[in-house]
C-alpha positions as a Markdown table, in Angstrom:
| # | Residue | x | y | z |
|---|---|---|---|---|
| 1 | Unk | 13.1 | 7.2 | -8.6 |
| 2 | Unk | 12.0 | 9.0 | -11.9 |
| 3 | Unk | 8.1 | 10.5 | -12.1 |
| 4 | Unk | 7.3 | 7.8 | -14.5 |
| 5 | Unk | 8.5 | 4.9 | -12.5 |
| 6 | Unk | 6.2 | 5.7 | -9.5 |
| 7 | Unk | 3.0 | 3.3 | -10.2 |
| 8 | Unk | 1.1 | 3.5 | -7.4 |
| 9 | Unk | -2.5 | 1.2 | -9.2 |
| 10 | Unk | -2.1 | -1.5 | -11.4 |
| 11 | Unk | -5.0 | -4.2 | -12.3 |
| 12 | Unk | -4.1 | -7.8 | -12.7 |
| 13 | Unk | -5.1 | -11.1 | -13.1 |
| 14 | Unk | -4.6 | -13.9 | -11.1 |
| 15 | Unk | -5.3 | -17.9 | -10.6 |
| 16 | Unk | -3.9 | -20.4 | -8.4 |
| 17 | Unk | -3.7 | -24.2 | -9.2 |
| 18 | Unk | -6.0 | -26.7 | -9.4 |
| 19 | Unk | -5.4 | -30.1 | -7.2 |
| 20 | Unk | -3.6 | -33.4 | -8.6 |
| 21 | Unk | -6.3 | -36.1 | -8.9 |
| 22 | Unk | -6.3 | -38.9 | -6.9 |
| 23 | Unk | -4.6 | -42.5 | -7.9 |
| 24 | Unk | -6.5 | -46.0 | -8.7 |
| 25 | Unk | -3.6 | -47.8 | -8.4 |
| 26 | Unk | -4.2 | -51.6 | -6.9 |
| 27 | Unk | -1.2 | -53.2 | -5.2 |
| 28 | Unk | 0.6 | -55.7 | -7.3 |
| 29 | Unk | 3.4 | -57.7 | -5.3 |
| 30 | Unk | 4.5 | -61.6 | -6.2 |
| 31 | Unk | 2.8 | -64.2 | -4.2 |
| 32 | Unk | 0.4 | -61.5 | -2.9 |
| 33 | Unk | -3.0 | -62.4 | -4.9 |
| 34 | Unk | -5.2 | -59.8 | -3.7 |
| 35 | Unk | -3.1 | -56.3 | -2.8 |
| 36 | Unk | -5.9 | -54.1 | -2.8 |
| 37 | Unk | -6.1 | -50.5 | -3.4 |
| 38 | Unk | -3.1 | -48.5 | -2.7 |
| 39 | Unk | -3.4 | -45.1 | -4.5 |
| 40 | Unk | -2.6 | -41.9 | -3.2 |
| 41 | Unk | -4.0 | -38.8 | -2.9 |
| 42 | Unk | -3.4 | -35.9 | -5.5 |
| 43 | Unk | -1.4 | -33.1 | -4.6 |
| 44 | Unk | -2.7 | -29.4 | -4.0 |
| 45 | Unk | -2.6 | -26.9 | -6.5 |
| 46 | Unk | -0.6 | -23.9 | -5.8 |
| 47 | Unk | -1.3 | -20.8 | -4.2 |
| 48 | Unk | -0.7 | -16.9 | -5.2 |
| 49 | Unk | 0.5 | -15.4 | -2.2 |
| 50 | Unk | 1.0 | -11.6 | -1.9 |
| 51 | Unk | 4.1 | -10.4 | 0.6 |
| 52 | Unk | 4.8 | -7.4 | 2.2 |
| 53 | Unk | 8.3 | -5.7 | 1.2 |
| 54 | Unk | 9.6 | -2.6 | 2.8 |
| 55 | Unk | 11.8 | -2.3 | 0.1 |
| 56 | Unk | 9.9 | -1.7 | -2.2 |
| 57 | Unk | 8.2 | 2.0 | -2.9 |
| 58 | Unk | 6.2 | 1.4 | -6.3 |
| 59 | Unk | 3.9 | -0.9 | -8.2 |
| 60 | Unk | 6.3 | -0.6 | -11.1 |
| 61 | Unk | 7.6 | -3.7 | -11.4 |
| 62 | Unk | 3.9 | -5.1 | -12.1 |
| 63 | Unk | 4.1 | -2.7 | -15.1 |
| 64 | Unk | 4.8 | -5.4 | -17.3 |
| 65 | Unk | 3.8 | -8.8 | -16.0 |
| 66 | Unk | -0.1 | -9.0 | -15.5 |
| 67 | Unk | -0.8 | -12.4 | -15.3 |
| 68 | Unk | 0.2 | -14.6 | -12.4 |
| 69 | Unk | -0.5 | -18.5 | -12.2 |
| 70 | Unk | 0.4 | -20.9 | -9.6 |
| 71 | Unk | 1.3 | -24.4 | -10.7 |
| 72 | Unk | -1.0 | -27.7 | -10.3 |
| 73 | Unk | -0.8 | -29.9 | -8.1 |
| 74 | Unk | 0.5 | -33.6 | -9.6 |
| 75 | Unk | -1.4 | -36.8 | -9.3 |
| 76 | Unk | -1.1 | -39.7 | -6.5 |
| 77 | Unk | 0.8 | -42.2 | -7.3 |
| 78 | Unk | 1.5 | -46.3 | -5.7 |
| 79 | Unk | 1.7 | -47.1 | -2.4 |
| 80 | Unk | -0.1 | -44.8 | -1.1 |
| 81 | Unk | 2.3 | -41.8 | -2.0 |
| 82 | Unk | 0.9 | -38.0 | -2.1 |
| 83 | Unk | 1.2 | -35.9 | -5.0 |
| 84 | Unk | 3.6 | -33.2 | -5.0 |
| 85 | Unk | 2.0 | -29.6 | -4.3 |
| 86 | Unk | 1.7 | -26.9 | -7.0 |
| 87 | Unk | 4.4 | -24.6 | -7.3 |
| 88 | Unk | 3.4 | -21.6 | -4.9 |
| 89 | Unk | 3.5 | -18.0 | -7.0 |
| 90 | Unk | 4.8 | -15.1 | -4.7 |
| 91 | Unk | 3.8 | -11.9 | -5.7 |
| 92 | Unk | 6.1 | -8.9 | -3.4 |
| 93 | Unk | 4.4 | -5.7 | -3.0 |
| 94 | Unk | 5.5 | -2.6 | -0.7 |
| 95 | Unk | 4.0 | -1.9 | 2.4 |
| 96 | Unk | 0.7 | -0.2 | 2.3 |
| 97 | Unk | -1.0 | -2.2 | -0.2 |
| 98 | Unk | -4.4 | -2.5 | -0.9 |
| 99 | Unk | -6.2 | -5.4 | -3.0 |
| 100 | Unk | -9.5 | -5.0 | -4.1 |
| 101 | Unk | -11.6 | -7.3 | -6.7 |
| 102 | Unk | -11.8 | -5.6 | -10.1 |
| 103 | Unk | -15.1 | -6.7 | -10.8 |
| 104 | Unk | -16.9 | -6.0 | -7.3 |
| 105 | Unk | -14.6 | -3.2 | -6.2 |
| 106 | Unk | -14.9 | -5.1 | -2.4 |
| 107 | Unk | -11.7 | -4.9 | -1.1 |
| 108 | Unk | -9.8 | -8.0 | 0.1 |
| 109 | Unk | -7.2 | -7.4 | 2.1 |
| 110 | Unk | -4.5 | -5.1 | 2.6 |
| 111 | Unk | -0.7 | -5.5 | 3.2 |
| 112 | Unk | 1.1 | -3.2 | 6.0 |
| 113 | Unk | 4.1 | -5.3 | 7.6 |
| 114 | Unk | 7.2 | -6.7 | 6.2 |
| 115 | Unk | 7.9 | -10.5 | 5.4 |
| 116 | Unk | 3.8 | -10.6 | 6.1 |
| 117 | Unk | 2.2 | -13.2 | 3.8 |
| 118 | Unk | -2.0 | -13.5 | 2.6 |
| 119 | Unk | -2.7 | -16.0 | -0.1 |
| 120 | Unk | -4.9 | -14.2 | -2.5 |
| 121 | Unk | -6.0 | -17.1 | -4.1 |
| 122 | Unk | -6.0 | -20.4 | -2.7 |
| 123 | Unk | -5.0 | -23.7 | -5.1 |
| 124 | Unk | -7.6 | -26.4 | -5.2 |
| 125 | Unk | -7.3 | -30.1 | -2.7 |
| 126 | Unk | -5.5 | -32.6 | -4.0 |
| 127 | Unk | -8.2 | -35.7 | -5.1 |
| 128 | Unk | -8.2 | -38.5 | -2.7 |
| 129 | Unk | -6.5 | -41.9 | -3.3 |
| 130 | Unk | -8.5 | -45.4 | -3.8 |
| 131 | Unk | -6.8 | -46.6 | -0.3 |
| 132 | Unk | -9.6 | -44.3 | 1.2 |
| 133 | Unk | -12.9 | -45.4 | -0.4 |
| 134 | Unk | -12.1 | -49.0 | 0.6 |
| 135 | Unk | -14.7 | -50.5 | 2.6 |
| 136 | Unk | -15.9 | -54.3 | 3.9 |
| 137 | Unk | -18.4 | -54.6 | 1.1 |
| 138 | Unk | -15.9 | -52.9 | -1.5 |
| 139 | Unk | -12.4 | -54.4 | -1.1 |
| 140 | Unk | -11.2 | -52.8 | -4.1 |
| 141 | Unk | -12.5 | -49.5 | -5.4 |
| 142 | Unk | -11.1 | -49.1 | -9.0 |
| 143 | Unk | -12.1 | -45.1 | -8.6 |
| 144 | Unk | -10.4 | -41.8 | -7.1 |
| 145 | Unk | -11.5 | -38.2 | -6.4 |
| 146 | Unk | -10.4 | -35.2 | -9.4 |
| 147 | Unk | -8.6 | -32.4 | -8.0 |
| 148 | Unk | -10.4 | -29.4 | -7.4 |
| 149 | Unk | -10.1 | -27.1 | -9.8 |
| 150 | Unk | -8.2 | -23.3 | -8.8 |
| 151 | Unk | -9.8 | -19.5 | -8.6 |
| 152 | Unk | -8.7 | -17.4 | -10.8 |
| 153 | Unk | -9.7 | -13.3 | -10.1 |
| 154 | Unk | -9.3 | -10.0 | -11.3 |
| 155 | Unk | -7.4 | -7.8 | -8.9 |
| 156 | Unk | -6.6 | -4.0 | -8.7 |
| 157 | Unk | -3.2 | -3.4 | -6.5 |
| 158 | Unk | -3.5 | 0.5 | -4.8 |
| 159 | Unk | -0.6 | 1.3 | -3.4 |
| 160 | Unk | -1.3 | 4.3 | 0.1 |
| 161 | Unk | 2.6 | 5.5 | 0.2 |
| 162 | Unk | 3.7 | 4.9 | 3.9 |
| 163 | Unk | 5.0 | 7.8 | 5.6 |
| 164 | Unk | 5.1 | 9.5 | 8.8 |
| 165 | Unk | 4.1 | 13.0 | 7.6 |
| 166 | Unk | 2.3 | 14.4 | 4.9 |
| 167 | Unk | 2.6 | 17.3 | 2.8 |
| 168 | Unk | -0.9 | 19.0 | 2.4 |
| 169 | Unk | -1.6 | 21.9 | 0.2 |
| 170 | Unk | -2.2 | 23.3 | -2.9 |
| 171 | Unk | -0.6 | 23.4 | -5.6 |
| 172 | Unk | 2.5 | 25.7 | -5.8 |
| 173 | Unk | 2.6 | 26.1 | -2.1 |
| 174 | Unk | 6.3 | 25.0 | -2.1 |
| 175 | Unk | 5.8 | 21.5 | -0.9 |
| 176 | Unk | 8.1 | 20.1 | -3.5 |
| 177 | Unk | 10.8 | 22.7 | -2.6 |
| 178 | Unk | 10.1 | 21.8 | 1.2 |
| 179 | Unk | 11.3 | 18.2 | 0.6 |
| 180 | Unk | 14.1 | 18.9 | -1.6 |
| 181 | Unk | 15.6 | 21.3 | 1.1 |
| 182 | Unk | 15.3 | 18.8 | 3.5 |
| 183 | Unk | 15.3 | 15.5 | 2.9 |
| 184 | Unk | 17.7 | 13.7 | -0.3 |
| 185 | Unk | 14.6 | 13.6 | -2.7 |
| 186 | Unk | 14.8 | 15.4 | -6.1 |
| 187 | Unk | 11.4 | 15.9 | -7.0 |
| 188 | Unk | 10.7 | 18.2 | -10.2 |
| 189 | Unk | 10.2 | 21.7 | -9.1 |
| 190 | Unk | 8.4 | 24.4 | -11.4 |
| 191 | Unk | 6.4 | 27.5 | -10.8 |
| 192 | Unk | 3.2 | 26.1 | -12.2 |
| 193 | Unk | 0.4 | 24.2 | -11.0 |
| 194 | Unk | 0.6 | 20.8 | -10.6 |
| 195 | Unk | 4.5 | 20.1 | -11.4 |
| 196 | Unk | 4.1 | 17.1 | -8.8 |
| 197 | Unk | 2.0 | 14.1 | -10.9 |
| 198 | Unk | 3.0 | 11.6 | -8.4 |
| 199 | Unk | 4.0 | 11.5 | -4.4 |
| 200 | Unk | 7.3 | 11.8 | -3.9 |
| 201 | Unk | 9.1 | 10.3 | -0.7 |
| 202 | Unk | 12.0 | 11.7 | 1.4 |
| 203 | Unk | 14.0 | 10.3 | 4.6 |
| 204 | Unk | 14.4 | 13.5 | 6.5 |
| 205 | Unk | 17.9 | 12.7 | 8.8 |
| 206 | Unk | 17.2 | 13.9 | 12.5 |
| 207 | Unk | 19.4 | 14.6 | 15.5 |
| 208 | Unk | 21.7 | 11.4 | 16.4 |
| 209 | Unk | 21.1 | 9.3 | 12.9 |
| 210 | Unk | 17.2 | 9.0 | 13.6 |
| 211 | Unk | 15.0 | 10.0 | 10.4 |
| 212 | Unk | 11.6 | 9.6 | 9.7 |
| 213 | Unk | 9.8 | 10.0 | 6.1 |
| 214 | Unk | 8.3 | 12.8 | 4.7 |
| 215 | Unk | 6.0 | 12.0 | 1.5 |
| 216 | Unk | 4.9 | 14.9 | -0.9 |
| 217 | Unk | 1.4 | 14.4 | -2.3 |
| 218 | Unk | 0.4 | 16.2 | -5.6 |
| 219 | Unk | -1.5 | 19.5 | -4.5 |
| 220 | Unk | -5.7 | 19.8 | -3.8 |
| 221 | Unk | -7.3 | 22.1 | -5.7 |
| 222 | Unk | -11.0 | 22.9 | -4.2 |
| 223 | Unk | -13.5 | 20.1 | -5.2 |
| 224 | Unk | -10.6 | 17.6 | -5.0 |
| 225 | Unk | -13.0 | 14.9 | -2.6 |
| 226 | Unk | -15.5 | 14.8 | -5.6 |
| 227 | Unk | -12.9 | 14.3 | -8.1 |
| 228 | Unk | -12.2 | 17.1 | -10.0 |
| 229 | Unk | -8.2 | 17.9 | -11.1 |
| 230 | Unk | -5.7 | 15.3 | -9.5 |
| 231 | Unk | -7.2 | 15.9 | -6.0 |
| 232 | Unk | -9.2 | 12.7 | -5.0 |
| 233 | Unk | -6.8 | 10.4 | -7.2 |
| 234 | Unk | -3.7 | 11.0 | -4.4 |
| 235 | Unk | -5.7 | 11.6 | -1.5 |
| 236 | Unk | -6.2 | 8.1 | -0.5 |
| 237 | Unk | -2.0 | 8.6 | 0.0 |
| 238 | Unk | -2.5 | 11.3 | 3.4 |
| 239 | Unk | -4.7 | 8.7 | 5.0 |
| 240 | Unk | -1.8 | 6.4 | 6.3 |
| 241 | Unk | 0.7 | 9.4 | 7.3 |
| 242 | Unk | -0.1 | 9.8 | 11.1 |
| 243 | Unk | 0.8 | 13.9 | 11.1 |
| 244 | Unk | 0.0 | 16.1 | 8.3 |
| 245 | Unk | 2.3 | 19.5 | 7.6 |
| 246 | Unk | -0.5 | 22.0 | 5.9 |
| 247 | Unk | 2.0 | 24.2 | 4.2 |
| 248 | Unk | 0.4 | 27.4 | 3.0 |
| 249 | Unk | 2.5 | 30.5 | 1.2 |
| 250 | Unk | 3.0 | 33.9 | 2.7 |
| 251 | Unk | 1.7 | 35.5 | -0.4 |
| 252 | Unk | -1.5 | 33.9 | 0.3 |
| 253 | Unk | -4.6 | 36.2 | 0.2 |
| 254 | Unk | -6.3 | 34.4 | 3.2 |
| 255 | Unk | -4.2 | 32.1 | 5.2 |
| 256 | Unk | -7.1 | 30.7 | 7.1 |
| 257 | Unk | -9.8 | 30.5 | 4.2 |
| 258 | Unk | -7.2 | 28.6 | 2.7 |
| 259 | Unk | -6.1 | 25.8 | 5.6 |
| 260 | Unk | -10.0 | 25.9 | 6.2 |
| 261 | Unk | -10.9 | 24.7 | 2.2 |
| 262 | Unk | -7.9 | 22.0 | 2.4 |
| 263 | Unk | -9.0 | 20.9 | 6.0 |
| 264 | Unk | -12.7 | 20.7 | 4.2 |
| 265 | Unk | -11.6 | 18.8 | 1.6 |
| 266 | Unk | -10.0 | 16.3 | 3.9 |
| 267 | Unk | -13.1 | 16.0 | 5.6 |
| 268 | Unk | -15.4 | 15.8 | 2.6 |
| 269 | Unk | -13.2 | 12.4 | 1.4 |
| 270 | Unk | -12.8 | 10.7 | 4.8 |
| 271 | Unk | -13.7 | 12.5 | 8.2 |
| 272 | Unk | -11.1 | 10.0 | 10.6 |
| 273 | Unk | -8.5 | 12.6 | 8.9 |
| 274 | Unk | -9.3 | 15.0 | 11.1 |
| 275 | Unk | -8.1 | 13.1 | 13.9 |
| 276 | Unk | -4.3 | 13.3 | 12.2 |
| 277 | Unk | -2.3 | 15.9 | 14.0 |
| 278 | Unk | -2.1 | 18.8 | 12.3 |
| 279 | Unk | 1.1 | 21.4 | 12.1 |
| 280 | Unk | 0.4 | 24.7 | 9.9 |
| 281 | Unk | 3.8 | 25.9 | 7.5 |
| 282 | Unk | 3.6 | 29.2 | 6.6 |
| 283 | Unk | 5.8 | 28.9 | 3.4 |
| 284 | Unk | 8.2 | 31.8 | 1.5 |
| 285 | Unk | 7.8 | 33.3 | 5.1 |
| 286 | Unk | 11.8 | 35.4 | 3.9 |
| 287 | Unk | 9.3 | 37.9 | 2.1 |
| 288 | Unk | 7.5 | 38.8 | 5.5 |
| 289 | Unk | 9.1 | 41.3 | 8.2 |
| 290 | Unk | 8.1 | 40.9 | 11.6 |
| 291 | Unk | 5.5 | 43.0 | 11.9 |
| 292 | Unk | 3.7 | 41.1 | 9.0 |
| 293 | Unk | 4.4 | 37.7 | 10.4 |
| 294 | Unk | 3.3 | 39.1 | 14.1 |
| 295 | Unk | -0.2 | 40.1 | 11.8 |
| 296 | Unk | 0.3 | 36.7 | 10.5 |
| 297 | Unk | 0.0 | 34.7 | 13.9 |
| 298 | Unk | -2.9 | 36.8 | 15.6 |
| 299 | Unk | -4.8 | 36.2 | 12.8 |
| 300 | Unk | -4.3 | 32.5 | 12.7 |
| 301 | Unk | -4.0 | 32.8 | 16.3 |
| 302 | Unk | -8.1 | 33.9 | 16.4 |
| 303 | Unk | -9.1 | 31.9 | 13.1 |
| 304 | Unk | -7.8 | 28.5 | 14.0 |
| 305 | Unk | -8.6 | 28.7 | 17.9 |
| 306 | Unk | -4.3 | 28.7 | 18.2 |
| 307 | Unk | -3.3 | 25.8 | 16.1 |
| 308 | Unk | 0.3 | 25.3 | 16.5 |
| 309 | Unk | 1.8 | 26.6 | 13.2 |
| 310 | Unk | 5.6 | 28.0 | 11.6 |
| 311 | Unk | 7.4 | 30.2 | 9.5 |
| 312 | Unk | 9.8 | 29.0 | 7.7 |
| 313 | Unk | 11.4 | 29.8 | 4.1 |
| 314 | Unk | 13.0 | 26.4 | 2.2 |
| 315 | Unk | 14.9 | 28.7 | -0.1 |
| 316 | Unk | 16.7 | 31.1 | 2.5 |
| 317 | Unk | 16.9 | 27.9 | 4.6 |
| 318 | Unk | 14.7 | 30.0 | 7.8 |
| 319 | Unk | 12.6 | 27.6 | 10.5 |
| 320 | Unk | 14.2 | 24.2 | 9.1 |
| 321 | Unk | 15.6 | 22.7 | 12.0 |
| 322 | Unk | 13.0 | 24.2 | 13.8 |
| 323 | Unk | 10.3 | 22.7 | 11.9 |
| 324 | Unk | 11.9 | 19.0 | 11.6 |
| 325 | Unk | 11.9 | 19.6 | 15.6 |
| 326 | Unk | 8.2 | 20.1 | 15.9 |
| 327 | Unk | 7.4 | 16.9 | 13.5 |
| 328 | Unk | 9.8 | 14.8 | 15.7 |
| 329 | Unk | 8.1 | 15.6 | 18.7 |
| 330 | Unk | 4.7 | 15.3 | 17.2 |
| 331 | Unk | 5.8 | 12.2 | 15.4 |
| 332 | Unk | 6.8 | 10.7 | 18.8 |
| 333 | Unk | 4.1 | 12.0 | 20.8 |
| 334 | Unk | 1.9 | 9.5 | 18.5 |
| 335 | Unk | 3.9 | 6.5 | 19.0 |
| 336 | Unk | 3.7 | 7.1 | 22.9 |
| 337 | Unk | -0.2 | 8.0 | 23.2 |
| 338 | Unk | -0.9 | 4.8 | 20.8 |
């Protein structure tokens, strides 16, 4: 998937059907004088449904089409027959979808399972027949009930990428490198800040054909919870991984200022991050010997009250296998304590 073809927020509109009105038919038969009322009832107006596809990584494919209407519903007809319904409009989205309404910003709902189906917008009843208004003193009502009209709503489709761990660090910390190493993705890789515009998903292949995914979020900068650079625009992505990787490069002047600010910056946008589990990377970890990286671990070892962290180096291929064994376990330690 190219960088441009990753839309992760689109805004749309929307509007489902209105109902079929009612028929006013009376019964004509021969040698039946009086038939009476007979008409039936209109049929709904369509609904907008949204559905939940695991196939599907992006918002792209709403790039283009912006409206969505559902058909109306048509009117009754003789003896008593029923409209037909409104053509239903589905609308497939991937899994960790979130609809909110443009003009409120309330969110509405919020799509996380395959093949699941929410109707955004409901179509409007069908009106009823003249069969029903029929009564002792009124033997032939010549009148039927409209359809009710549709909604029609402005939407905004944010798309929270679905992944079991998340890359966490800033920018040029070699998070893009990480996941080309060791999962299939090609993300664009640069020695500037901010190469990654977009989060970038990789299947990482385990030990006897198991995998999990491995999504690479652009990189916090400082400040990134109250909006400044790219921060707080991706960081609604971390919240649905269930283990972050903090990846932090060797080179760094301060390994534990720097976890500390990205672990602030977490907690700044949404505090129930802190209940992720958390692994520490120290990145291009080749250019260390092992007295630094000894240094390395007492000092993270006394700042960080022992949090369980790595070495490993994507480019000479050092604490790989290593490190996709830590996020297996961790990743299945989740799945057994929830």
């Amino acid at each position: 998937m190219t960088e441009g073809n990753f839309v992760d927020y689109v805004k749309l509109y929307v509007t489902s059907g209105k109902g079929g009105q009612g028929s006013a038919h009376l019964h004509r038969e021969k040698y039946v004088a009086k038939g009476g009322p007979d008409g039936g009832d209109g049929g709904r107006g369509g609904h907008v449904i949204l559905k939940g596809n695991k196939n599907l990584w992006t918002l792209f494919h709403f790039k283009f089409k912006r409206h969505f209407r559902a058909g109306h519903g048509e009117a009754g007809g003789k003896q008593r027959s029923t409209g037909a319904d409104g053509q239903d409009v589905y609308m497939e989205v991937p899994l960790g979808t979130v609809v909110k309404n443009t003009d409120t910003g309330e969110k509405i709902m919020e799509v996380t399972e395959h093949g699941e189906e929410k109707v955004l917008v409901k179509g409007g009843k069908g009106g009823r027949g003249n069969w029903h208004f029929k009564t002792s003193t009124n033997q032939t009502p010549r009148y039927a009930q409209p359809g009710l009209p549709g909604e029609e709503m402005n939407i905004t489709l944010e798309l929270k990428v679905l992944a079991d761990v998340g890359l966490v660090g800033f920018p040029n910390a070699g998070k893009s490198t990480l996941l080309s190493v060791i999962t299939s993705a090609k993300p664009k890789i640069a020695d500037y800040e901010f190469t990654t515009l977009k989060p970038n998903l990789g299947i990482v292949q385990y030990r006897d054909f198991q995998s999990f995914v491995m999504a690479d979020i652009p990189g916090i900068i400082e400040g990134a919870s109250e909006g400044k650079g790219l921060g707080h625009y991706f960081l609604r992505h971390i919240e649905r991984n269930s283990t972050l990787l903090f990846m932090v490069p060797a080179d760094s002047k301060d390994v534990v200022k720097e976890y500390g600010i990205l672990l602030n910056e977490l907690k700044k946008y949404n505090p129930e991050m802190l209940d992720k589990q958390r692994l520490l990377a120290i990145t291009k970890s080749d250019m260390l010997d092992e007295e630094l990286k000894q240094e390395l671990a007492t000092e993270i070892k006394e700042g960080l009250n022992d949090l369980d962290h790595i070495f490993i180096s994507s480019v000479a291929q050092q604490g790989i296998q290593e490190l996709k064994d830590k996020l297996w376990n961790m990743l299945n330690e989740e799945t057994i304590h929830s």
